[in-house]
Wavefront OBJ file of the C-alpha trace (Angstrom):
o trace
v 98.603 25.023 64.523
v 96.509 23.067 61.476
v 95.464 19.667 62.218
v 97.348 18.576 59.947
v 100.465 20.067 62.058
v 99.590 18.739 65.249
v 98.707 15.143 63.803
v 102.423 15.474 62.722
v 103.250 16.199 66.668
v 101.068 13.711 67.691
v 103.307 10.844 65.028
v 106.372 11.957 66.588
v 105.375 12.324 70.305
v 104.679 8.906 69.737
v 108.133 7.659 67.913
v 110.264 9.314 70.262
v 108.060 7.604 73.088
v 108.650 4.365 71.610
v 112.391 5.235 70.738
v 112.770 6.034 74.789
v 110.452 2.678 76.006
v 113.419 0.424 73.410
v 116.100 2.054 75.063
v 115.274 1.880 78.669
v 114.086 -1.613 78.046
v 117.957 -2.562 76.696
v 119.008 -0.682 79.709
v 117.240 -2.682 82.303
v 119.082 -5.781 80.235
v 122.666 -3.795 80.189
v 122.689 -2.234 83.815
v 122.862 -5.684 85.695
v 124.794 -7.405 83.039
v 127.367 -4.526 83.876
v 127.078 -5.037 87.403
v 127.184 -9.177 86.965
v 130.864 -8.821 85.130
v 129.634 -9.606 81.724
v 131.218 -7.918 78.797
v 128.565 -6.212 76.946
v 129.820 -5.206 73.132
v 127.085 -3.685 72.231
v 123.956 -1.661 73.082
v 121.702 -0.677 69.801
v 118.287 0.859 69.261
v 116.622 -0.403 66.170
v 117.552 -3.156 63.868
v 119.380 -3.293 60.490
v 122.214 -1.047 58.846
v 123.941 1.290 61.478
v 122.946 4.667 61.630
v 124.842 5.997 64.165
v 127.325 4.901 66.325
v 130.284 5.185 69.331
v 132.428 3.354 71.556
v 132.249 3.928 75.217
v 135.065 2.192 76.944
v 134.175 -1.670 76.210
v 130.636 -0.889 74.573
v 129.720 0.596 71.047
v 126.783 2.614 71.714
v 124.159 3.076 68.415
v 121.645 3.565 66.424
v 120.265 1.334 63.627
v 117.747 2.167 60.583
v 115.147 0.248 61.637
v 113.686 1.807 64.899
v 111.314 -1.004 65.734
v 113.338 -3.057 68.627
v 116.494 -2.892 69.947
v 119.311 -5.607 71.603
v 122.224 -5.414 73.804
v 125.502 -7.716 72.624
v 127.043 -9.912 75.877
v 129.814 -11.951 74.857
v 129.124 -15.895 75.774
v 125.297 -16.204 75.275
v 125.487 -19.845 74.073
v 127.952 -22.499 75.983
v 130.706 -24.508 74.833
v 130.094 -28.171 74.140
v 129.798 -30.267 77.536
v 133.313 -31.573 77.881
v 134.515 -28.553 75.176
v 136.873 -26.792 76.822
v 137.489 -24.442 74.432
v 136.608 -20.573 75.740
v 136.789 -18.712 72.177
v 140.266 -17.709 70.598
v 142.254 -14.474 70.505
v 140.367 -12.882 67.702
v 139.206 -9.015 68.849
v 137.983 -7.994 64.981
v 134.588 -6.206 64.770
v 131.652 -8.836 64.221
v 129.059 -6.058 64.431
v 128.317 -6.042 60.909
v 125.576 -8.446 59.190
v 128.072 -9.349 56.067
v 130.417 -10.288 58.962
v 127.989 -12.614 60.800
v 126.546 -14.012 57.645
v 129.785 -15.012 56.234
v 130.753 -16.900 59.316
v 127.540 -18.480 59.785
v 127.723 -19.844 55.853
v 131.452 -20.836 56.391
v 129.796 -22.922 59.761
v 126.931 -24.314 58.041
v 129.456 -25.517 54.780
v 131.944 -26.975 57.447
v 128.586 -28.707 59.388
v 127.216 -29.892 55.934
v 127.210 -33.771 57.172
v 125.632 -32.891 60.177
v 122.725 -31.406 58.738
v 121.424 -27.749 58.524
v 120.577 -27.256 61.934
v 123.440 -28.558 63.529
v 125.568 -26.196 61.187
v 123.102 -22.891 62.510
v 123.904 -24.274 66.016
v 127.294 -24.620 65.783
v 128.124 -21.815 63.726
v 125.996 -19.567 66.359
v 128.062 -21.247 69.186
v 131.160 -20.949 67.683
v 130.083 -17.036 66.577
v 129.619 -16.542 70.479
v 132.504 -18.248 71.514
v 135.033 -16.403 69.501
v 133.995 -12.501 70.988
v 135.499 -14.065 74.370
v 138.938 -12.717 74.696
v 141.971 -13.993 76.599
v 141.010 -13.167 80.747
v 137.004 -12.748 79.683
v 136.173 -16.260 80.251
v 134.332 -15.268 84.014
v 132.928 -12.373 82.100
v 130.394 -14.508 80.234
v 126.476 -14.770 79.980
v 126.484 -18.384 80.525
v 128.990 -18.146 83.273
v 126.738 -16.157 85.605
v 124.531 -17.898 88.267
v 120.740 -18.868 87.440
v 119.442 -15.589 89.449
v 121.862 -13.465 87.706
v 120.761 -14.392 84.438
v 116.889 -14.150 85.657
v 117.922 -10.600 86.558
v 119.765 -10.006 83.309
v 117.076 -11.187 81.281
v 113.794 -10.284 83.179
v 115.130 -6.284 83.483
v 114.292 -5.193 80.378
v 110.479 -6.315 80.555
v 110.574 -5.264 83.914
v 111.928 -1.926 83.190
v 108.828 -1.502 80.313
v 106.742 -2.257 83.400
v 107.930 0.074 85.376
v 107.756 3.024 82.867
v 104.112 2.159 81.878
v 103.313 2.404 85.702
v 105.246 5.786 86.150
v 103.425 7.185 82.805
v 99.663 5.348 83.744
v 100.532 7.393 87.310
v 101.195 10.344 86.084
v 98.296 10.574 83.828
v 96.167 9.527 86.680
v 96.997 11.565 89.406
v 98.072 14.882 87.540
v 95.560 15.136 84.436
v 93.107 12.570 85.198
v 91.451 9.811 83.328
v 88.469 10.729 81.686
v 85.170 9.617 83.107
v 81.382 10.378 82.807
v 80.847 13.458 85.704
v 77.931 14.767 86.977
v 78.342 18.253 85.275
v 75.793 18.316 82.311
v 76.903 18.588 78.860
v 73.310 18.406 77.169
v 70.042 19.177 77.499
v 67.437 17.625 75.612
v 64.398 19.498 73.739
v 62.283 17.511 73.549
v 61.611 13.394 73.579
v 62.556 11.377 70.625
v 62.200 7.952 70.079
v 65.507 5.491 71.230
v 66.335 4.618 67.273
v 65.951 8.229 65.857
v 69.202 9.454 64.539
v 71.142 11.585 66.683
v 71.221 14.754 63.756
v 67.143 14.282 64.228
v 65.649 17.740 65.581
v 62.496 18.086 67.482
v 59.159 18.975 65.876
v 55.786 20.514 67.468
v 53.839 16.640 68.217
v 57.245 15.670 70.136
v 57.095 16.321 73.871
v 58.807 18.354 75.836
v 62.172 16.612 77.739
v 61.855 17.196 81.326
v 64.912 18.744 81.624
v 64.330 21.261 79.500
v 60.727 21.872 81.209
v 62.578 21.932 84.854
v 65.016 24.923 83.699
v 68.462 22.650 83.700
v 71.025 24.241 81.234
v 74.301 22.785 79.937
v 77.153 23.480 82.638
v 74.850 22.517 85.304
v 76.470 20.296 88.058
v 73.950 17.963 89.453
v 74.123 17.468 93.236
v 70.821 15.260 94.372
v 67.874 13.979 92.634
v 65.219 13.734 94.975
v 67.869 14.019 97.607
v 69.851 11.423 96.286
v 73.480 12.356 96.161
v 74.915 12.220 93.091
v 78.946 12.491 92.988
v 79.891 11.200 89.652
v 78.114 10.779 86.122
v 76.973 7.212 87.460
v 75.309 8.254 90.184
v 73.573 10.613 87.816
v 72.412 7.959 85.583
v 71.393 5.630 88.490
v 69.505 8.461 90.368
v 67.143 9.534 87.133
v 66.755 5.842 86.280
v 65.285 5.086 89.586
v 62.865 8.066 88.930
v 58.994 7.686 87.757
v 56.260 9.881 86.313
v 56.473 11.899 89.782
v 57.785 15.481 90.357
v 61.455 15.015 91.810
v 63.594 17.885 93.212
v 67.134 18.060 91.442
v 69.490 20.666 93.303
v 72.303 22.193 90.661
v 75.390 24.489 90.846
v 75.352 26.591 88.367
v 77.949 30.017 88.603
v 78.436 28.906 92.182
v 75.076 29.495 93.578
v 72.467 25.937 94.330
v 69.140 26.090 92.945
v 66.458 23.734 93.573
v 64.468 22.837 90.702
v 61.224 21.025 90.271
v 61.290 18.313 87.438
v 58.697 15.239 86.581
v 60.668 12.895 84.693
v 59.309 10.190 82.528
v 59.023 6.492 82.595
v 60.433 5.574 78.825
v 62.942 2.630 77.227
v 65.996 3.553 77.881
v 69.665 2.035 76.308
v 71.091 0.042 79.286
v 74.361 1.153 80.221
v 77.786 -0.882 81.922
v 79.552 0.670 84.643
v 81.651 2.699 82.281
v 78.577 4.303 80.887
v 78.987 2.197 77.721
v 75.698 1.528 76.168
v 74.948 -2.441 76.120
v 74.714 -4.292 72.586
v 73.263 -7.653 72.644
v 74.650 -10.605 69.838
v 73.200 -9.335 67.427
v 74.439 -5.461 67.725
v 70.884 -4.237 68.677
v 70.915 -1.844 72.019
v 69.236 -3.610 75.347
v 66.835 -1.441 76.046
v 64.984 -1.222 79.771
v 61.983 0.739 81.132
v 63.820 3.547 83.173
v 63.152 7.284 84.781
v 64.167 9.376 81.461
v 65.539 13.554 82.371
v 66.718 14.388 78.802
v 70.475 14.971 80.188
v 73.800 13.665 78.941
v 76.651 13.995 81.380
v 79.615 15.848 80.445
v 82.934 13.508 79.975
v 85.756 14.908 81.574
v 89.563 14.785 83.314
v 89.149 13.077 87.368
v 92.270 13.034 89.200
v 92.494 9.620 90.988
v 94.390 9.173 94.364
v 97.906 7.364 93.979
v 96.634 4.503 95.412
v 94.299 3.236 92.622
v 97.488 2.936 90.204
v 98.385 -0.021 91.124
v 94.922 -1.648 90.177
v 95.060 -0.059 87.149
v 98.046 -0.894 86.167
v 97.258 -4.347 87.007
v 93.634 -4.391 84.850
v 95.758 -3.009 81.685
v 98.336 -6.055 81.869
v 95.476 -8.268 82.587
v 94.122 -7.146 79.207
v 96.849 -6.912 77.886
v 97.771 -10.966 78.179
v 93.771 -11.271 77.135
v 94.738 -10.249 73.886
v 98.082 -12.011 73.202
v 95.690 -15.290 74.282
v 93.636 -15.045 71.534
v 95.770 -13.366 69.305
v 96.018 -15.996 66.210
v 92.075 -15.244 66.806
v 92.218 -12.112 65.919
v 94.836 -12.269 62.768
v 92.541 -14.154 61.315
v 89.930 -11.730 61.331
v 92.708 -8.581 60.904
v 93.267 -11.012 57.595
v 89.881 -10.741 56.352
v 89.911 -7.277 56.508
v 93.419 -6.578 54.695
v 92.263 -9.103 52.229
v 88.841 -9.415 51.878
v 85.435 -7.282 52.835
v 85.671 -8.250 56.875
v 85.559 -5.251 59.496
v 88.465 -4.490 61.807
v 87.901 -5.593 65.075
v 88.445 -2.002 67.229
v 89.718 -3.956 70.133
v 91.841 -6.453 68.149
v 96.035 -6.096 68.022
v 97.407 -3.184 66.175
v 100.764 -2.734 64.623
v 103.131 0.241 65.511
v 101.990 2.057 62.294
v 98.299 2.071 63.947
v 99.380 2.777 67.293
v 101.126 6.423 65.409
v 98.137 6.904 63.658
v 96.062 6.522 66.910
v 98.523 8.856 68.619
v 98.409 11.315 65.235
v 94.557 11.140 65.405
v 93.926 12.102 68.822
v 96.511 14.966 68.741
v 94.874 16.354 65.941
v 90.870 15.658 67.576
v 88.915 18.648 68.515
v 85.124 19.202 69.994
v 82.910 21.858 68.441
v 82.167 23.240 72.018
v 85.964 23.038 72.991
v 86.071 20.206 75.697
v 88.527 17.845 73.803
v 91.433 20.335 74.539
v 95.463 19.830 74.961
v 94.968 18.044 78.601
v 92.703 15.519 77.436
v 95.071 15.332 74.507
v 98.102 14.847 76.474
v 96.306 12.530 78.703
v 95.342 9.875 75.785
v 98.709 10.184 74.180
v 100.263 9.426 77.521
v 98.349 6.594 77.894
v 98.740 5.257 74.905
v 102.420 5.267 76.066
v 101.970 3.384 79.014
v 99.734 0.947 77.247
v 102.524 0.335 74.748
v 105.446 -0.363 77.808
v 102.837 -2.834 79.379
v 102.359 -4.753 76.107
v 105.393 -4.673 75.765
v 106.319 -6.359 79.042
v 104.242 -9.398 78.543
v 104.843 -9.707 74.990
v 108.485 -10.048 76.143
v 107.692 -12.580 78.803
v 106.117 -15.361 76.797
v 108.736 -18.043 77.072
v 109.931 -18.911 73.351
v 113.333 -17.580 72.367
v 114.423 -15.181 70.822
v 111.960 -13.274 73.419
v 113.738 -12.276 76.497
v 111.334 -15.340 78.232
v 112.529 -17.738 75.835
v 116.251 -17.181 77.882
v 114.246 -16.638 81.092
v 112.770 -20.274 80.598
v 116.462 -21.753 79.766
v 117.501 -20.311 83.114
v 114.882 -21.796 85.321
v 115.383 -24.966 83.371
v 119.201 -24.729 84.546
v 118.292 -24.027 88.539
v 115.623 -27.134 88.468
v 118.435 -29.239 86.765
v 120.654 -28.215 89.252
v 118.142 -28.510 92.124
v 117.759 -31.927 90.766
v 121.469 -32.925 90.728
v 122.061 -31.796 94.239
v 119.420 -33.678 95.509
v 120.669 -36.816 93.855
v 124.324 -35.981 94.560
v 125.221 -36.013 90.881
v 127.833 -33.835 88.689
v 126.899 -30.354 88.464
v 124.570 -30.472 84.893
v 126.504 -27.249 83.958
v 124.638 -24.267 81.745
v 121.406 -24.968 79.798
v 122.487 -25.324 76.094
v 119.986 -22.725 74.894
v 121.547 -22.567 71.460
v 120.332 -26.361 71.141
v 116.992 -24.088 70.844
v 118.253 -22.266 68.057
v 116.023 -23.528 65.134
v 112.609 -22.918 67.101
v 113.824 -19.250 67.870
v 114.393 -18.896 64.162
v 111.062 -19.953 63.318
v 109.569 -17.922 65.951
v 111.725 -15.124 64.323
v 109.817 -15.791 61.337
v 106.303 -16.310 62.929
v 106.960 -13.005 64.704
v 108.024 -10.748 61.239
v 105.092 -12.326 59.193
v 102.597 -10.959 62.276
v 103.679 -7.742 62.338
v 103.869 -7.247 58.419
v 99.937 -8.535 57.698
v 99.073 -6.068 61.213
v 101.441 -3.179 59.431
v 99.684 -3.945 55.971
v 96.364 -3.893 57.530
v 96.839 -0.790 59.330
v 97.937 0.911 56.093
v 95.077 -0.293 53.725
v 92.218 -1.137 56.325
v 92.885 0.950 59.951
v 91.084 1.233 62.785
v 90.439 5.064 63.218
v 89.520 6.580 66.520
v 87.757 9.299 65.058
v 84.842 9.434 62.135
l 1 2 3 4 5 6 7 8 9 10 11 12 13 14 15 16 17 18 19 20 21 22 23 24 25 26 27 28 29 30 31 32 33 34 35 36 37 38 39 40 41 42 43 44 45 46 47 48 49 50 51 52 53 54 55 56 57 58 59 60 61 62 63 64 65 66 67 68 69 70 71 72 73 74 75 76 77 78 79 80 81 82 83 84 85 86 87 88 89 90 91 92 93 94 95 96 97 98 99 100 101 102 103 104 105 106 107 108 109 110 111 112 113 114 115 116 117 118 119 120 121 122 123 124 125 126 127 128 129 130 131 132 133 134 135 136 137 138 139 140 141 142 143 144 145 146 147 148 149 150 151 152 153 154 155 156 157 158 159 160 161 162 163 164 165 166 167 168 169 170 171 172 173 174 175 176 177 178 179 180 181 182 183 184 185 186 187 188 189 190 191 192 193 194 195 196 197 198 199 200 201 202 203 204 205 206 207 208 209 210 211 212 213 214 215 216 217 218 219 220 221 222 223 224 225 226 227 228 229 230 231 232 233 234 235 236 237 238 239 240 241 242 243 244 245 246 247 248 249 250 251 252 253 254 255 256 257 258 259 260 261 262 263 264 265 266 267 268 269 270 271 272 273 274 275 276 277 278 279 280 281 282 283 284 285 286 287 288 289 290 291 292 293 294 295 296 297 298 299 300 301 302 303 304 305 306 307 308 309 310 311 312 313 314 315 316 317 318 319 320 321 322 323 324 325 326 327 328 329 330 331 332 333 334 335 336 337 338 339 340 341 342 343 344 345 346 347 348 349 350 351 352 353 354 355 356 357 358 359 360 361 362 363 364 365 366 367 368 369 370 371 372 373 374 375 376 377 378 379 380 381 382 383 384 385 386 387 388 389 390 391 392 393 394 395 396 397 398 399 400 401 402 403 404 405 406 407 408 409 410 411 412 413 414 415 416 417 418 419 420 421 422 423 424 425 426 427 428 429 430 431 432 433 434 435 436 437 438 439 440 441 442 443 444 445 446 447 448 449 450 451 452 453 454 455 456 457 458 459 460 461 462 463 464 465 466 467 468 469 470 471
């Protein structure tokens, strides 16, 4: 296929990923709700005007035109009034649609005109959720279940994200590997050029000879020992030529399956200091840190390692560490993702991206190649695949921050209810009854808002200013 074909496969390997991480997410919301007793009316993928839809039993299964979230329907979400006994009415119409909801929420805001525009959005919404609970429903509601029930309810579809980014980061790891720096060479260096000469720069006749090259060591070479220092992986390679001088060392290779012992006398020169991911180091000012080290004329080869199952867990743990790093200084980074959709600033490559970058990652890398072939469908596969799993972790601790209409924002009112109730037991008062999370109403709204004008600047600034993976 053209790369223009598999950056195409790459876009929609990605959608339908995303499309499958929304739906399992409203599933780990549904399947306890089910299993609680609560009516659930609804179950939708995707937001706006309904695409597709059917009923199953009690629940009207769908698909909307906006693919980019998703939401289950349970009938009694918000409470009645304290002393309200009313448990909704006998109407069964359809109040799927949006003209539906929006004409009952005017008619409640007109009728709550006196007591001000919030109270009329609170009321309406309350009255909105009352009225789906039918005659013999009223133990069938949200607010009806117990504190860990709604905990469950509410915490599975985060939880389920988790899960799936932990299956997918597994997979990855222990069937195709993650890629790593090994001890197999990938280059051999001509001759010795200076540490700020260009990479495209080619050696002349006054530039010496690299060691390497000198000592016989040829691309494909797998480096066992330097000076019989084992060397497993590509930083053991590094470490073992850095601790090298201006004497002759003997460096043992496989190469075609035979050992061969070669004689090399490797030079003392400044050398770019490396982290332990073989990252070169960059001080404040974006000049490399440079350090007098043994210098071969090597690069080692990048390339798939399988990692046991039991170093998923730690990974898994690092990426939602990161993860929550970045949703901490997230209004950090809009700022600068502003400068750059508006203005002359850079894109920060490890700042927040919206779904339109994350495709274009996934379109980028599925469309990559190497000239000598070692960027090939595994390692394609393997990037993709993460990228999935990074997307179901950000996704579970995006959900978790506690502000409604995020699923923590109704995790929060929950706990709120169980202290309450802790409270009123210990003080041998009236049970306080359900959390009135609908009193929260207006600050979900405006985190509504907050939440749409984030992801349009990130969209817009992934369509006129993106961060590309590849040159």
């Amino acid at each position: 296929m053209t790369d223009s074909l598999w950056y195409v496969v790459g876009v929609l390997v990605f959608v339908v990923g995303l499309a499958a991480s929304i739906a399992l997410h409203e599933l780990g919301h549904m399947i306890p709700a089910k299993r609680f007793g609560v009516r659930v009316t609804q179950y939708m993928i995707g937001f706006g005007p309904t695409v597709w839809s059917r009923h199953r039993g009690e629940t009207e299964y769908g698909v909307k035109a906006i693919p980019l979230g998703g939401y289950i329907r349970m009938i009694g979400m918000f409470p009645p009034r304290r002393g309200d006994t009313n448990t909704g009415d006998t109407n069964t119409g359809d109040t799927n649609t949006a003209d539906t909801n929006t004409a009952d929420m005017s008619s409640a805001v007109g009728r709550a005109g006196s007591s001000g525009m919030f109270a009329g959005l609170i009321e309406g919404a309350r009255q909105q959720s009352l009225d789906e609970i039918r005659p013999g429903d009223e133990r069938r509601t949200f607010y009806g279940l117990k504190v860990w029930q709604k905990l469950v309810v509410m915490l599975g579809g985060p939880v389920m994200n988790l899960v799936l980014g932990t299956v997918l980061l597994g997979i990855v790891m222990t069937t195709l590997g993650l890629g790593q720096e090994t001890a197999r060479i990938a280059t051999v260096s001509e001759c010795v050029l200076p540490l700020t000469a260009p990479a495209d720069t080619e050696c002349s006749s006054e530039d010496p000879p690299a060691p390497s090259a000198a000592a016989g060591i040829r691309p494909g070479d797998v480096v066992l020992s330097i000076d019989g220092v084992p060397t497993a992986t590509g930083s053991d390679l590094r470490s073992a030529i850095a601790r090298t001088g201006g004497d002759p060392v003997t460096v043992v290779v496989e190469r075609n399956g035979e050992q061969l012992r070669l004689t090399a006398t490797p030079i003392v020169t400044d050398t770019a200091v490396r982290d332990e991911d073989g990252q070169v180091v960059t001080d404040s000012d974006g000049e490399i840190v440079t350090a007098p080290a043994g210098f071969l004329g090597v690069s080692p080869a990048f390339e798939l390692v399988r990692q046991p199952l039991t170093a998923v867990p730690g990974r898994a743990g690092d990426t939602v560490v990161q993860v929550a790093g970045v949703l901490l200084r997230l209004p950090q980074y809009l700022v600068g993702v502003a400068q750059a959709a508006f203005g002359s600033g850079e894109r920060d490559p490890e700042g927040p991206v919206s779904v339109v970058g994350v495709g274009r990652f996934a379109g980028e890398i599925a469309s990559a190649d190497s000239a000598d072939g070692s960027y090939g469908l595994p390692e394609r596969t393997a990037d993709i695949l993460g990228i999935l799993a990074g997307l179901n972790m950000a996704l579970f601790v995006f959900n978790l921050i506690p502000l409604l209409p995020l699923d923590g924002g109704h995790a929060a009112g929950a706990l709120l209810e169980g202290a309450r109730k802790v409270w009123a037991r210990l003080r041998s008062l009236p049970d306080p009854g359900p959390v009135d999370v609908a009193k929260a109403l207006p600050l979900a709204y405006g985190v509504a808002v907050i939440l749409l004008g984030m992801s349009a600047l990130l969209i817009y600034a992934d369509i006129v200013r993106p961060i590309r993976l590849t040159g």
